[in-house]
N, C-alpha and C positions, 0 to 999 in steps of 0.2 A: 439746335440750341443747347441742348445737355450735354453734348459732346466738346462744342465750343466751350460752355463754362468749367465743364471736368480740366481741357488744356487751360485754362486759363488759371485756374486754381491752380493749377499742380506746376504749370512755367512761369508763371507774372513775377519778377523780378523785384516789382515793388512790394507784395506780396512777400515774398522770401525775406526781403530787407527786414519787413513786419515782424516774421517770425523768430527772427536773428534779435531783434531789440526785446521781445517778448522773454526769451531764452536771456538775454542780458542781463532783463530786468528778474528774472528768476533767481540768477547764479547770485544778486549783487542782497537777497533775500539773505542766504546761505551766509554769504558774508559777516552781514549783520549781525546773525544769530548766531555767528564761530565768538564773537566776544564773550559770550556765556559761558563757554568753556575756559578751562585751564590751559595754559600754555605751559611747552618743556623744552628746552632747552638745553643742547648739549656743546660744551666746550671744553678745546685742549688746548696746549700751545709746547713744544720742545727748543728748547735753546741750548746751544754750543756756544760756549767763550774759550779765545783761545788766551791765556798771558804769556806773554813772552817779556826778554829783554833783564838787566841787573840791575840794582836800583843806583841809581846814583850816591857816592862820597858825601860823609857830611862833616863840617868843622862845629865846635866848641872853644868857645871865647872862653877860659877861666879867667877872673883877677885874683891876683896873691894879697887880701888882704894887710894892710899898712906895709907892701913894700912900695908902692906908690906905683906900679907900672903893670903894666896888663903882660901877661904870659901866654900867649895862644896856644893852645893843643887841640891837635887835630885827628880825630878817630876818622876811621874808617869803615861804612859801613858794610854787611854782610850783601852780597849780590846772592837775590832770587832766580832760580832757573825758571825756561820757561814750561807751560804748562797748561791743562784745557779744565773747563768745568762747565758740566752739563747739569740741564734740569728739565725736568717735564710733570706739566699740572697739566689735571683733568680734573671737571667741573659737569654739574648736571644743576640745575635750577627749574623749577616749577613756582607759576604764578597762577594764582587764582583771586576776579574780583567776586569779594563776599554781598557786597551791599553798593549797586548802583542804581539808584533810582531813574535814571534817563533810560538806558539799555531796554526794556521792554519797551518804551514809546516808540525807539526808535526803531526795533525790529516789527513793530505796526507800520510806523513809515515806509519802511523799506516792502513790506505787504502790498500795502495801498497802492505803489509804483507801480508793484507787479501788476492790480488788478488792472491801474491807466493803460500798460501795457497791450492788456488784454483787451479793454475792451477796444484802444487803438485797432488793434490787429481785426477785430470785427468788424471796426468802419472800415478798413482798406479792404478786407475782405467783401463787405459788400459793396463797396464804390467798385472794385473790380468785376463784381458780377453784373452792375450797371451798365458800364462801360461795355462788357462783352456784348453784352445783350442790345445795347441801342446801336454797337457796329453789325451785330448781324439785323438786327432788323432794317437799320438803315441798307445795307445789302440786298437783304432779302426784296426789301420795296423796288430797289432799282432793279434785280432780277426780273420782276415781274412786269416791270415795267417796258424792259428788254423784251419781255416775250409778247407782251400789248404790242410795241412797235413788227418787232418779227411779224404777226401776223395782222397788220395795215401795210408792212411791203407785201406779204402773201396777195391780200387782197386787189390791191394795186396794180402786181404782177398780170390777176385776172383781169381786171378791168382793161388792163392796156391789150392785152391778148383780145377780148372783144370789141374795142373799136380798132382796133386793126382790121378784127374781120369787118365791123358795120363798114370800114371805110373800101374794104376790096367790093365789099357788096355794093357799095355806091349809097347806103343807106344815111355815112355819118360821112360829115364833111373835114378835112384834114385837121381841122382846130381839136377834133374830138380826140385823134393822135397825140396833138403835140402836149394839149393838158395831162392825158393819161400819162402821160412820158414823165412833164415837169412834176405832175405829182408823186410817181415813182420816185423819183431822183430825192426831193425832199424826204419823204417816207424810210428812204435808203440811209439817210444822213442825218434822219432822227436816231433811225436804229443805231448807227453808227457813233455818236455821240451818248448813248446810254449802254452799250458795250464798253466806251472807254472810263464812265461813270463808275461801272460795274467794278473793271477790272481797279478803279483808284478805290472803291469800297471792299476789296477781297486786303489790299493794305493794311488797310484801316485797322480792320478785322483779326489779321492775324498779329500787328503789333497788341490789338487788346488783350489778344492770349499770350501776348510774350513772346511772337516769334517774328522773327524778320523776313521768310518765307515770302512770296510774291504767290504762292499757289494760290489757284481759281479753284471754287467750291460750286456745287451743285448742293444748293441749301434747300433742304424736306424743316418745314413747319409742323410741329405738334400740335395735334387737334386741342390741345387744350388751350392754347393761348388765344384763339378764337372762340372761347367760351367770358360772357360777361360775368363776374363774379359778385354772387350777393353781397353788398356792401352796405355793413351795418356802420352809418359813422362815429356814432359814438363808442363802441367798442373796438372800432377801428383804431381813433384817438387816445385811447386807453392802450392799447396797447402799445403806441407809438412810445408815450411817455414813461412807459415801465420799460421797454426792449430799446433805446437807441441808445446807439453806443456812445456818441456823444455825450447826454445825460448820465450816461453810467463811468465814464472818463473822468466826466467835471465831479462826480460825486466823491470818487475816489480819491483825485486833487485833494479836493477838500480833508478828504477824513485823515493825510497823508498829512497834508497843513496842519491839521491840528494836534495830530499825533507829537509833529516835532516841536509846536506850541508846548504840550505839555514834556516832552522831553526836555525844553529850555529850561522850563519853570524847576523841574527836578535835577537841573546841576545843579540850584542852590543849596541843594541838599549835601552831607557829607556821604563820601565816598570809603568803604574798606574793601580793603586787600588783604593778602596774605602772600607769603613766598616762603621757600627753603631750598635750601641749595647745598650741595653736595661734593667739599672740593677734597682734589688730591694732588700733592706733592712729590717730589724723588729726585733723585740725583743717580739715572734717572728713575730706578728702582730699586727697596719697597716704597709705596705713597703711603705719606705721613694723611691720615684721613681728616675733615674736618667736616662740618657742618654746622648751619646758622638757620634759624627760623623766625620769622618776624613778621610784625602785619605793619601795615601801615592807615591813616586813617586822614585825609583830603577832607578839606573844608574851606572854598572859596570866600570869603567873607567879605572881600571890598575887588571890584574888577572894573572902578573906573565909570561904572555905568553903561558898561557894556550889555550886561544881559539887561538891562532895563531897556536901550533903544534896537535891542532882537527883538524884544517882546513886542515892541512897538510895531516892526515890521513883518514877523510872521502875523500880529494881527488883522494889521491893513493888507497884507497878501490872501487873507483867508475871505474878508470882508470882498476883494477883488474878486476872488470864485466864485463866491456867492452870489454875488451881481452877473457872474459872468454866465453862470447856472438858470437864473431868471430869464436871463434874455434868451438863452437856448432852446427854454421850455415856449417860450414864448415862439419864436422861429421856428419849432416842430409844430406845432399847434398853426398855424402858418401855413408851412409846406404841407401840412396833411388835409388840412380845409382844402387848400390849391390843387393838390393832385385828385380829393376826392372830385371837387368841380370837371376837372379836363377829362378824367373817367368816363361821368355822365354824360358829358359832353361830346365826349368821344362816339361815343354808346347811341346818341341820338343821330349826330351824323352819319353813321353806318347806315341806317333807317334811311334817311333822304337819299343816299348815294345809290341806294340800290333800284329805290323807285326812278330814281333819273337814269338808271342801267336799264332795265326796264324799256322805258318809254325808246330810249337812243338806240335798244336793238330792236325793235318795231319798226323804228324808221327807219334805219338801216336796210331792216327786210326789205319792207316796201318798196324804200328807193332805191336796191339791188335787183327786184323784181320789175319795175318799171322803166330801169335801164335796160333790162334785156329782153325786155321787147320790143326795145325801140320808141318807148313815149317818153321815158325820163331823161334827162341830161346829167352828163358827166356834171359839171357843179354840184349838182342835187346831189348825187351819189358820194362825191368829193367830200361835200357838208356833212353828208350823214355818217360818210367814213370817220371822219373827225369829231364828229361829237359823238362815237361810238367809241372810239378813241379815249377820247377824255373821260366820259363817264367811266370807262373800264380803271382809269389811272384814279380816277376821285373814288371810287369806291374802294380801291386797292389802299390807297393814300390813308382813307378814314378808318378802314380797318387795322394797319399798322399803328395808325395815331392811337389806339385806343391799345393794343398791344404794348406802346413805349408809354404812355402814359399807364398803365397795369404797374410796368419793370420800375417806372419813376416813384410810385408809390409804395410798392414792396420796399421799395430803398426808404422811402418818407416814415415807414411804420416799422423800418429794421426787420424785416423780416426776409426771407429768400420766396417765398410762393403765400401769397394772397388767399388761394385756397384750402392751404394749410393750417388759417391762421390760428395760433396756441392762445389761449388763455389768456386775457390780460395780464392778471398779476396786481401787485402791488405797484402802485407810479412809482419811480426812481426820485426818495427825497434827500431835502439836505440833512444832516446833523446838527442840531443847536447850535447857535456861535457863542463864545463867552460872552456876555452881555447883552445878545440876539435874538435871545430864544423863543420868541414871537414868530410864529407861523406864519408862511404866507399863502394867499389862497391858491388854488389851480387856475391856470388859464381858460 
């Protein structure tokens, strides 16, 4: 089982996807919190003009005053050669915001996401440990179940080998052949059907580690998961509701919602800056130097009514989580009630399967021992084989059940091992809502 979950963690695919969103949600932190800083800025630009060409002739209308008639004279103007003219600026600017009041809210927001992230990545990580664990044990049970059937053909095998002889001896009559036969045959084509169960469970198995492999496993059980573990339920419960990653996701949602709640509320606020900048000129050298420094100072004052129906909406989104938060707490309180029951339940079947193993190799004995003497009948033996049979498969059965129902409640209390289990803690609460702040009680 440990080896299985080690591949499982280290190849599960959905898993890595987790990791990748978690590392996303990290970088996009970063992000966030680069607003704080100052930004610089560097720019240049060179340009070449080529002029060419001579300017065009130009005329002059004189009139000669009281001679009554217009005298034209025509100048001619001077033709420009051609010619090129260069320039080249360079420029540096720095900007820094002095006063935003939203910026801290939002790099909380941006926090929060990370922690969803994380505690995301906890659920998938133990859903996949789930998953690993109810494919191997599901395997494991039909292995065993394989090896029940193997030895009722073993036995079968015997049985037809002794009335063959009772029938050479003259003692058993050919029927006593042909059932030991039909019932090999069937025996054969149990086995044979839980071999190919086996091999559709080693599948299973290796997709829940992440691999597409077809290999068949020879599965060894840790003596510990055949151990019933004292189960306190009230600190079981406790711990559910402090450790699941769920509760810890929605909680973070929440503190995230609110954060950008009051991030809204503080654009209403004015905003400063500052800048200076650093420029230079040339044709295309020495640069003529300059510089400017200046703040500037934002103040939204009318926007239509826009931040008022935000406000409306991150409210009823957070109001949403919160509902959303109850009901999960509620649905863990639920699953952990349910898994402790099938536990105990589990726990007590073990008990009856064994007493009915028991009794079913007794009869067995006996009616193994009364066949080969010659007073028992094949039937008898047949019967006993098969409820020897079956008990071995119920007892096998009840013991896994109580193993998959262990793995289903590690997952229900968010935990990885049951007899590890840490400290409660504090339950995972909500944060006051604006106008909410009325507590509500535990489940």
């Amino acid at each position: 089982m440990q080896e299985a979950e080690a591949r499982a963690l280290a190849g599960h695919h959905r898993l890595a996807a987790s990791r990748h969103n978690a590392e996303a949600a990290a970088q996009r932190v970063g992000q966030s919190a680069s607003a704080l800083y100052p930004t610089v800025t560097a720019t240049s630009s060179y340009s070449h003009t080529d002029v060419f060409g001579p300017d065009a002739n130009s005329a002059t209308v004189v009139t000669t005053p009281g001679a009554g008639s217009n005298v034209p004279v025509v100048v001619t103007g001077n033709s420009q050669r051609g010619g090129a003219r260069k320039s080249l600026n360079a420029g540096l600017t720095a900007r820094q915001t002095l006063l935003d009041f939203s910026r801290p809210h939002q790099l909380e927001q941006a926090r929060q996401n990370e922690e969803v992230a994380l505690a995301e990545l906890d659920g998938i990580r133990q859903d996949v440990l789930l998953e690993v664990r109810k494919a191997w044990l599901t395997a494991f049970i039909d292995q065993t179940v394989l090896d029940i059937r193997r030895e009722t053909v073993a036995n079968r095998e015997a049985r037809l080998t002794q009335a063959q002889a009772f029938y050479k001896q003259g003692t058993k009559a050919r029927i006593e052949v042909a059932t030991a036969e039909a019932d090999l045959a069937q025996a054969r084509l149990a086995a044979l059907q839980a071999e190919t169960q086996l091999q559709v469970d080693w599948v299973a198995l290796n997709v829940a580690m992440g691999r597409t492999s077809p290999s068949p496993y020879r599965l060894e059980l840790e003596p510990e998961w055949d151990l019933v573990p004292e189960l306190d339920g009230e600190r079981i419960l406790q711990t559910a509701l402090a450790r699941r990653p769920e509760l810890r996701a929605l909680q973070a949602r929440l503190r995230g919602q609110l954060a950008a709640l009051r991030a809204l509320n503080a654009e209403s606020l004015p905003t400063l800056s500052a800048n200076a900048t650093l420029q230079g000129s040339g044709a295309p050298t020495p640069l003529d130097g300059t510089w400017t420094v200046g703040a500037s100072l934002n103040w939204s004052l009318f926007d239509g009514f826009l931040r008022q129906y935000r406000d409306g909406e991150a409210r009823a989104t957070a109001r949403s989580l919160a509902e959303q938060f109850e009901q999960q707490r509620i649905a863990v309180y639920q699953e952990v009630a349910t898994r402790l029951v099938q536990v105990r339940q589990a726990a007590e079947q073990i008990q009856a399967a064994r007493t009915s193993l028991e009794a079913a190799r007794e009869s067995h004995r006996l009616a193994s021992a009364r066949y080969q003497v010659g007073v028992g009948s094949s039937l008898e033996l047949s019967d006993a084989e098969l409820a020897l049979a079956q008990a071995q498969t119920d007892l096998a059965s009840a013991a896994n059940g109580l193993r998959t129902a262990r793995a289903e409640l590690s997952r229900a209390v968010g935990v990885e091992n049951l007899a590890a289990l840490p400290e409660p803690g504090d339950p995972v609460r909500l944060d006051p809502l604006p106008g909410h702040e009325t507590e509500r009680s535990d489940p």
